[in-house]
N, C-alpha and C positions, 0 to 999 in steps of 0.2 A: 177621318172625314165624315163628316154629318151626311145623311141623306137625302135625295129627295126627288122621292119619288112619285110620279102622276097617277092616274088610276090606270091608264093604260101600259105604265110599266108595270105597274102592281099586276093588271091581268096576265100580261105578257109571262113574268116571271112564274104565277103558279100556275099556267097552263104546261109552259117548257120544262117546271120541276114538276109535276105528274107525269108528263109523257117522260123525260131523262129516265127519271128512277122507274117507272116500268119497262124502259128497256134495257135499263142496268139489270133489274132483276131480273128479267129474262135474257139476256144474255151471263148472267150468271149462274143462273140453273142450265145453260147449256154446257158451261163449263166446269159446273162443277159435277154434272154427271159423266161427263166424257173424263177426266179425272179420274175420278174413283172408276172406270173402264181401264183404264192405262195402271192405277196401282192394282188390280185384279188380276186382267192378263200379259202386262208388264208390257203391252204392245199395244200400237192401233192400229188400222188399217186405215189410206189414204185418204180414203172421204172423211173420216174421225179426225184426221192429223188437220185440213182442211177448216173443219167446223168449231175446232179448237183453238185455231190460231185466230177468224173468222171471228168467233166469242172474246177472245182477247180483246181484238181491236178497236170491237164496236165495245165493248165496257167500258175502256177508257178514252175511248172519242166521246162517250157521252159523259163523262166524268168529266174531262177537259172542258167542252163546248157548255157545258150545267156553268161551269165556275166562269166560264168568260163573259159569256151570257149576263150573269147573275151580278159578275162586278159590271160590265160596262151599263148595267141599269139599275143598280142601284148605286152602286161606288164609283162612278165615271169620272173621277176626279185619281184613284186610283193608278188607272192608269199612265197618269206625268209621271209617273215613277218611272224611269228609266227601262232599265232591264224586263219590268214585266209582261208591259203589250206582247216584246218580240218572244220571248220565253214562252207565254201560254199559244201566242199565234204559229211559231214555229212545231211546238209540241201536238195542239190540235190540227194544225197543215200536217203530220205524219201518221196520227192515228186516221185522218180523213183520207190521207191516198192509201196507209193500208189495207182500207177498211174498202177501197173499189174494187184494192189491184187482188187483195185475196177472192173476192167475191170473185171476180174475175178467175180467177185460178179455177175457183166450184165450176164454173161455166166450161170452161177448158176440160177439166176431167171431166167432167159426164158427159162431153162429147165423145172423147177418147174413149172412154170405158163403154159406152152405149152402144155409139153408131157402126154401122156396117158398111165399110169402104177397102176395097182390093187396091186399092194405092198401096207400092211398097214404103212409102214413109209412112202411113199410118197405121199400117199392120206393125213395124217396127214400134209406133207409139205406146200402140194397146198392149203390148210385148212389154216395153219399159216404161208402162207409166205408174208404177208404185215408187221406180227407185227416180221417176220426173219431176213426181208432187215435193219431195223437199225441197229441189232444186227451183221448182217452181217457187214454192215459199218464200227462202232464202231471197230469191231474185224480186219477189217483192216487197219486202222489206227493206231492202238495198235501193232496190228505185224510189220508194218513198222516204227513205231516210236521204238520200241526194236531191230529193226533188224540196222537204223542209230546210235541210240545210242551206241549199241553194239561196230559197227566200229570205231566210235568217241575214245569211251575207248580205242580200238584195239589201233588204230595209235598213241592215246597219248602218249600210254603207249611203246610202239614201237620209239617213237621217244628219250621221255626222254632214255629211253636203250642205243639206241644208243647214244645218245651225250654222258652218264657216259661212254659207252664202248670206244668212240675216245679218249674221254679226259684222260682215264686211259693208251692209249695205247693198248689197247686192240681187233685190227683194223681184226683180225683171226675170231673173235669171231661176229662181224657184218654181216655175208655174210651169214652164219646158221641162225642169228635170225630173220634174216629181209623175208629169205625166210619160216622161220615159220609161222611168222607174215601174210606174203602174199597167205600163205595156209587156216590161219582160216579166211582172210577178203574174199575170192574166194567162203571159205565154207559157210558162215552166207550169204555171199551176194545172193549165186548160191542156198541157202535153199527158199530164200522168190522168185524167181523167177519160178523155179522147182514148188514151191507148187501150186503159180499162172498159172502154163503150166498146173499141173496135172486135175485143176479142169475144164482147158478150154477145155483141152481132153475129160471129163468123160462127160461135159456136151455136148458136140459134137456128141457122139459117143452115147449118148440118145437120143437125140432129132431126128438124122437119123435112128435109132430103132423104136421109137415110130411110127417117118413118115414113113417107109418102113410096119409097121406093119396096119397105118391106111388106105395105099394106098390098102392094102392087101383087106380089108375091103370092102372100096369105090369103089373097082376097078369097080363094077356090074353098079354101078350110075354116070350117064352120068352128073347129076346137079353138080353145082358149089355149096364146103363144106367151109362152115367157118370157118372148126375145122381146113381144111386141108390144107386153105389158110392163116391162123396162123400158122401152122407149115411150111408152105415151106416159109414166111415173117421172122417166129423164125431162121430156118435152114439157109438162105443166110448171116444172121445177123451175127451169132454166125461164119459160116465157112469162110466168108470176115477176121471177126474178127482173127481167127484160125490160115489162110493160114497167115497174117500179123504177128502176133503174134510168128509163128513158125520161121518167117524168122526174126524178130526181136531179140527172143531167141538167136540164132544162132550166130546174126552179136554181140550181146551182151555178146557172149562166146569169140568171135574172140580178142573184147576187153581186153576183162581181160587177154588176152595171152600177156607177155610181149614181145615175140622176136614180135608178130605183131604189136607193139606202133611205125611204121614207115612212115615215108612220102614215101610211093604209091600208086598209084593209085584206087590197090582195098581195103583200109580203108580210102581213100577218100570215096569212094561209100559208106561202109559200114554208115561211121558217117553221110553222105547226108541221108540215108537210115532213121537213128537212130532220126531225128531232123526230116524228116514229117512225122513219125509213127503216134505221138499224133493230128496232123493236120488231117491228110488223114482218118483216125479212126472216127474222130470227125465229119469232113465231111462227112461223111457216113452213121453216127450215124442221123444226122440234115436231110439228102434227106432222109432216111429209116421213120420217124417220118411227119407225114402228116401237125403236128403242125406249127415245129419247121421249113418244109419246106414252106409252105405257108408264115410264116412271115419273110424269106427270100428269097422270091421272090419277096415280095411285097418290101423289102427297096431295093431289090437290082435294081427292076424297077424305084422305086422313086430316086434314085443316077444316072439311065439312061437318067430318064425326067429333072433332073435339069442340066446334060451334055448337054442333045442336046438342052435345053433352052438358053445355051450360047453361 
């Protein structure tokens, strides 16, 4: 299929392949350091195992979301190909709920690991949350692999419908189903997002309880706490996270609105917004991390020295 494309999809496309491929590559330098940590000590530790899976997911959600992107504006004709839509929609619906419900996960552990609470179920947690986090994993992966499948069925089954409903004539009866259809794909989709906000909420809204409670505490003590500089290290982390998260939420609701599937200005913003979430996060994640900063600093000095060598 020939192209043809406006100036505004021409913008469109190389503003979302700079931001893609910088947070492809930042997200793969987070992977590929955490990696070579695992074949070194042949082990990670939870928050590692977290930021690993974490780096997967946003790699290729923006892998998937670059190509969907890139065909429905440039090759939009593509798409009548049967099989494809649902295939790359299904695929990027799963790296996109991964990519909350892990986030999500991050949030849950560093409440768990951080905060200070004499509940006996959360002493139990802080007890077992190393052997919690793969379960955790696991269980989101699982929900987003059921929550794309789900949709996959949705639209199949939604499409075969309608083609019997045209080909019989039956063209009244299209405009109910389709908008049935785009009511349960809104509900399953807005469930795995919602559950992923709720936990980032709780764990928020713990972790400045606990710091408000230990500052309580330490107020009398002029020394520098360990306990309380893990919590305000945990607390920036988690509310960086939060404050992005909510406004991602938000622009991700705007989406699913049909009347706003328009070429203006403010869901230009919104999808510029939507495509360095997983970068800017990552980035964040890597300066927040003493590790994962030092050995970017040091390539990023050694890529300095071989410029100015030339």
């Amino acid at each position: 299929q020939q192209s043809n494309v406006t100036s505004y999809g021409a913008t469109t496309v190389a503003i979302i392949t700079l931001q893609a491929f910088s947070g492809m590559w930042i997200n793969a330098f987070l992977v590929w350091v955490l990696c070579i940590a695992w074949v070194k000590k042949e082990t990670l530790n939870s928050n590692e195992k977290i930021l690993l899976l974490l780096g997967c997911c946003r790699f290729w959600h923006l892998c998937i979301s670059w190509l969907y992107s890139f065909l429905s504006i440039i090759y939009p004709n593509y798409f009548y190909v049967q099989p494809t839509c649902k295939f790359l929609l299904s695929i990027q619906n799963f790296f996109d709920c991964s990519n909350f419900s892990v986030s999500a996960c991050l949030c849950v552990f560093y409440c768990i690991k951080i905060a200070n609470f004499k509940n006996s179920c959360f002493v139990y947690l802080k007890v077992k949350i190393d052997r919690i986090v793969p379960l955790l994993l696991l269980g989101s992966v699982l929900l987003s692999l059921a929550i794309s499948s789900s949709l996959y069925n949705i639209i199949d089954n939604a499409q075969c419908n309608n083609h019997s409903s045209t080909g019989q004539g039956n063209f009244s009866k299209v405009s109910g189903k389709m908008d049935y259809v785009f009511f349960h794909i809104y509900f399953i989709y807005g469930f795995g997002f919602v559950t992923s906000f709720t936990a980032v909420i709780i764990s928020a809204l713990l972790l400045l309880f606990s710091l408000w409670r230990h500052k309580c505490k330490m107020q009398k003590n002029t020394m520098n706490n360990p306990s309380m500089d893990a919590h305000i290290r945990a607390m920036k982390s988690v509310l960086s996270f939060f404050i992005m998260y909510s406004i991602n939420f938000a622009f991700l609701t705007l989406t699913l609105i049909p009347s706003t599937r328009e070429k203006n200005p403010m869901m230009f913003l919104v999808y510029i917004f939507l495509y360095a979430f997983p970068g800017f996060h990552s980035l964040i994640l890597i300066l927040s991390n003493p590790k994962l900063k030092n050995t970017l600093i040091r390539i990023l000095s050694c890529v300095k020295c071989k410029i100015c060598m030339r």
